[in-house]
Residue frames as a rotation matrix with the C-alpha (Angstrom) as fourth column:
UNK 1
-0.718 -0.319 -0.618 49.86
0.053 -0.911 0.409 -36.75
-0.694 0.261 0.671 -4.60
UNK 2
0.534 0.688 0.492 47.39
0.585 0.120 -0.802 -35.20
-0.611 0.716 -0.338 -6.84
UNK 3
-0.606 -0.145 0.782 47.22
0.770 -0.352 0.532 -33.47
0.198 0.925 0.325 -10.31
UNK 4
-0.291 0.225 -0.930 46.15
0.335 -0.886 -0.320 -29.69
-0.896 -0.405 0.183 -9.45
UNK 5
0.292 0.400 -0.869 46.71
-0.380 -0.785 -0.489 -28.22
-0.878 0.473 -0.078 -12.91
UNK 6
-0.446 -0.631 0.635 47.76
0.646 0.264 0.716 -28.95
-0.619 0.730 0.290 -16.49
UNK 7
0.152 0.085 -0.985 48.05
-0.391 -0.910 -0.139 -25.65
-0.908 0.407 -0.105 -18.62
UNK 8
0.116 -0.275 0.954 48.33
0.893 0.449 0.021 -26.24
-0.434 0.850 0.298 -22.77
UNK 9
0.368 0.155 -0.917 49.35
-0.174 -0.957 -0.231 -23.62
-0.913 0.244 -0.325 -24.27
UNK 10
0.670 0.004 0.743 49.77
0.571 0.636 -0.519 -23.29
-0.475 0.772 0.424 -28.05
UNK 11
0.989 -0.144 -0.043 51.66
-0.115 -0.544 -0.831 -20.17
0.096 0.827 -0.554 -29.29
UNK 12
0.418 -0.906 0.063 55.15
0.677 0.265 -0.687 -20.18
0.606 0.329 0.724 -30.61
UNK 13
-0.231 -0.679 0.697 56.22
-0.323 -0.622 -0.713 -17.56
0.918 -0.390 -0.075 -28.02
UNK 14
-0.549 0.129 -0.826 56.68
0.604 0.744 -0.285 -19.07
0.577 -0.656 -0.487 -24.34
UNK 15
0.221 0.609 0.762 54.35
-0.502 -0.599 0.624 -17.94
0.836 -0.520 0.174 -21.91
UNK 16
-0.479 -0.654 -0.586 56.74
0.413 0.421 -0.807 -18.50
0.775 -0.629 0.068 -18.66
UNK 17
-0.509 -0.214 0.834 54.71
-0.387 -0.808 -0.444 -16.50
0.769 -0.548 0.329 -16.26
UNK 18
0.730 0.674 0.114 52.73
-0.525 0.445 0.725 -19.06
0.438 -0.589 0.679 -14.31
UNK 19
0.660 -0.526 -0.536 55.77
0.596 0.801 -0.051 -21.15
0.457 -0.286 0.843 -13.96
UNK 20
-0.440 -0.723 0.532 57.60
0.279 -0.673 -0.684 -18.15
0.854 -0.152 0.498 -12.77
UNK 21
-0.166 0.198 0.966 55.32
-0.955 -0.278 -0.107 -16.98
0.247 -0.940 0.235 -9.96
UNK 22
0.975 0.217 -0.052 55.17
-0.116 0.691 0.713 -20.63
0.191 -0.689 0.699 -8.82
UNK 23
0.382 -0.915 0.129 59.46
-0.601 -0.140 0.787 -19.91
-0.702 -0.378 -0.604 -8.33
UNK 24
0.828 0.243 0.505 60.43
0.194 0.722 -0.664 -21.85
-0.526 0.648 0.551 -11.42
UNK 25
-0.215 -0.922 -0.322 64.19
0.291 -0.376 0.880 -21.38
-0.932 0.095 0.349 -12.89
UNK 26
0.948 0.313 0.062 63.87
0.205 -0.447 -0.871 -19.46
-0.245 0.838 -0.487 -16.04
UNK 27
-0.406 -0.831 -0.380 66.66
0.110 -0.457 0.883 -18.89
-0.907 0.317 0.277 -18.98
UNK 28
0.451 0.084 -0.889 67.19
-0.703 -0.580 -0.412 -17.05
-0.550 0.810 -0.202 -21.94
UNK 29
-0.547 -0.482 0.684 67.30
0.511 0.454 0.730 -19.54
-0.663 0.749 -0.002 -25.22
UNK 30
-0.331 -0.169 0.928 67.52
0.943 -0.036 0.330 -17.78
-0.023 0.985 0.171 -28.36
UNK 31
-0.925 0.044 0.377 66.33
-0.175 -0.931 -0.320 -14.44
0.337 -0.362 0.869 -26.63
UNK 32
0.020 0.989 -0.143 63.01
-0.302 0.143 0.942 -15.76
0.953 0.025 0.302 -25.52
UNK 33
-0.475 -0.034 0.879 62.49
-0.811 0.406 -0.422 -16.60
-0.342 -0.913 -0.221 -21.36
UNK 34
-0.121 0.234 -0.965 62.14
-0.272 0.927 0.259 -20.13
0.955 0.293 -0.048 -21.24
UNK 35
0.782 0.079 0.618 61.15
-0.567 0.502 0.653 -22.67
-0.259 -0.861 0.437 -18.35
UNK 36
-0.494 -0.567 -0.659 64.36
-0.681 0.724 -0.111 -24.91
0.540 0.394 -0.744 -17.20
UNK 37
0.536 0.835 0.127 63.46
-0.831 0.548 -0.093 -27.96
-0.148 -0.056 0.987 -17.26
UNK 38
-0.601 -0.655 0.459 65.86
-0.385 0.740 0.551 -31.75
-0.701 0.154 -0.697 -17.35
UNK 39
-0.902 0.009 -0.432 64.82
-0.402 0.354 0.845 -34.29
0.161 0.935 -0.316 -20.34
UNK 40
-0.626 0.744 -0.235 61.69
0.738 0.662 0.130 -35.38
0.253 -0.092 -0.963 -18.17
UNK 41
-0.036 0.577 0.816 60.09
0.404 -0.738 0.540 -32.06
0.914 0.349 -0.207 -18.16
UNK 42
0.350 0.110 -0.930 60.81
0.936 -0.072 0.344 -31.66
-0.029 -0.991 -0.128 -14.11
UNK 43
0.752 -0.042 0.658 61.09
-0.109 -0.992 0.061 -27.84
0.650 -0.118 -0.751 -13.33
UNK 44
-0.454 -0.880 -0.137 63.24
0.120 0.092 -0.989 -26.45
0.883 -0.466 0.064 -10.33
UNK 45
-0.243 0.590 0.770 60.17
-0.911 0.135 -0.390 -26.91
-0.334 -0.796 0.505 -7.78
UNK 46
-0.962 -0.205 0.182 59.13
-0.227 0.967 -0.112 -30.42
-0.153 -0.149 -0.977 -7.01
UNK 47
-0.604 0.788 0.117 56.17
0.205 0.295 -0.933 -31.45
-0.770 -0.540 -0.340 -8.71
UNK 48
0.481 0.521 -0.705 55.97
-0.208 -0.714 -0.669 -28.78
-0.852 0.469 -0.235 -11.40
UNK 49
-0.022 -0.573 0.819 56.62
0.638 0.623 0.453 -30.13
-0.770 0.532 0.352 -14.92
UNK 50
0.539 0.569 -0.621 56.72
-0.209 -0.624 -0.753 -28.08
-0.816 0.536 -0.218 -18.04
UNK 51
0.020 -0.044 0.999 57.21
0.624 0.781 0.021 -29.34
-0.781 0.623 0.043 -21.58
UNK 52
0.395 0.555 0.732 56.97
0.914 -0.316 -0.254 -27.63
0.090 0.770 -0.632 -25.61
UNK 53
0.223 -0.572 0.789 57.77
0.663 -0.504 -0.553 -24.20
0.715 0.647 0.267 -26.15
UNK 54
0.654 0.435 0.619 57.99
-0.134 -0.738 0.661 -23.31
0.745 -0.515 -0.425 -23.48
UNK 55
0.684 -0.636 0.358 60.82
0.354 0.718 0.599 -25.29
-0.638 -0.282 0.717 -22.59
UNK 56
-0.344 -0.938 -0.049 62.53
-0.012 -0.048 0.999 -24.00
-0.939 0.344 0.005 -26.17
UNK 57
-0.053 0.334 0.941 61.22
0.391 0.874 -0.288 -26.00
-0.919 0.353 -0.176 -28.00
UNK 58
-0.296 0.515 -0.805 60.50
-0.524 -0.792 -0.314 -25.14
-0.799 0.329 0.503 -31.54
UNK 59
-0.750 0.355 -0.557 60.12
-0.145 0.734 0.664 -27.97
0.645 0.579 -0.499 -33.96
UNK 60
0.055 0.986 0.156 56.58
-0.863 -0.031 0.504 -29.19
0.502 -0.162 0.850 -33.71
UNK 61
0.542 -0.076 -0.837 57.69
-0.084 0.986 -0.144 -32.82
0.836 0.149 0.527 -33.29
UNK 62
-0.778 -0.628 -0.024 60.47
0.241 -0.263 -0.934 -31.71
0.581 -0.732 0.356 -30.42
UNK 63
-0.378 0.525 0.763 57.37
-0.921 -0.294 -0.254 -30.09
0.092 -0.799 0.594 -28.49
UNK 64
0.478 0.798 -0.368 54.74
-0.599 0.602 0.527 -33.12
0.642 -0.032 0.766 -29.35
UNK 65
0.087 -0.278 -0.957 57.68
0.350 0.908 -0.231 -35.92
0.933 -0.315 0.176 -27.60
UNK 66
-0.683 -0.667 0.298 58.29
0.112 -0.499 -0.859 -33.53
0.722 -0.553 0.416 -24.55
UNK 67
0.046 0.951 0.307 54.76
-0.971 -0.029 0.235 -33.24
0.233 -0.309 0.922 -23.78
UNK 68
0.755 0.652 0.074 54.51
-0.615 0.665 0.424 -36.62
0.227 -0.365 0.903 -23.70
UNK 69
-0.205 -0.799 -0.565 57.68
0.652 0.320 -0.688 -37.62
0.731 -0.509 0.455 -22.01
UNK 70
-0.832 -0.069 0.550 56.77
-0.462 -0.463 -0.757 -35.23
0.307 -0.884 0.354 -19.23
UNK 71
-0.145 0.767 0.625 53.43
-0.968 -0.242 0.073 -36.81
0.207 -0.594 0.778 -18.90
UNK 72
0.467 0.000 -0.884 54.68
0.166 0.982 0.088 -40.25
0.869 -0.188 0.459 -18.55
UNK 73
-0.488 -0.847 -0.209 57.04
0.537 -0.102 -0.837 -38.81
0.688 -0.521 0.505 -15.90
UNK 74
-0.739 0.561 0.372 54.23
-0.625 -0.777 -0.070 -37.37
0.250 -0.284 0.926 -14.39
UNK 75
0.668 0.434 -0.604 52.08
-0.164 0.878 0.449 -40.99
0.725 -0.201 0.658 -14.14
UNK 76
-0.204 -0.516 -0.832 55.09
0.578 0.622 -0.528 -42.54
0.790 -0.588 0.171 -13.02
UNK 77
-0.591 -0.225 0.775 55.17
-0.345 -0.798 -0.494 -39.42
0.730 -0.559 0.394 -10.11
UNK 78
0.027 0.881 0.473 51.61
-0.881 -0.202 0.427 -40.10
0.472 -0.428 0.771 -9.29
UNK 79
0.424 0.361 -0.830 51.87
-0.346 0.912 0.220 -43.77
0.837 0.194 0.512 -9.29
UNK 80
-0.392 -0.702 -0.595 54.25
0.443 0.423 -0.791 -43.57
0.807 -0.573 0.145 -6.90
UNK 81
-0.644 0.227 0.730 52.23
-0.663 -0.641 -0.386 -41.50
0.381 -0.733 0.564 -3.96
C-alpha cells in the first residue's frame, strides 16, 4: 500500500469536505460537521485517516497527539503491505 495524500489543515473550523466526497462518516460535535474517526484516527473507508479539528478536536495539544497517533497508525498500516 502506498501514501496518496496527506492534507494539513490549520483553521479552527473543520474542513470535512474532502473526507466527505471520499464517503467518510460525518457527525455533528458541538454544531460543527466533523470527520468520525476511532482513537487511531481510522475513518469509515479503509485507508483514510483523519486527525485534529477536524475530528473535534479543539485544544491545541488534543489535535497535536491525534495527528500523531494517526500517523503512527498509519506506519504501522504501511509497514504491514
Amino acid at each position: 500500500m502506498k501514501c496518496d495524500t496527506v492534507v494539513p489543515l490549520g483553521p479552527l473550523v473543520p474542513s470535512v469536505e474532502l473526507a466527505q466526497q471520499a464517503g467518510c462518516e460525518l457527525s455533528v460535535i458541538n454544531g460543527l460537521w466533523c470527520v468520525k474517526s476511532d482513537p487511531e484516527g481510522r475513518t469509515s473507508i479503509p485507508g483514510i485517516f483523519a486527525s485534529g479539528g477536524v475530528t473535534g478536536l479543539v485544544r491545541n495539544e488534543e489535535r497535536i497527539v491525534s495527528g500523531e497517533v494517526a500517523a503512527s497508525a498509519i506506519v504501522k498500516l504501511l509497514g504491514d503491505s
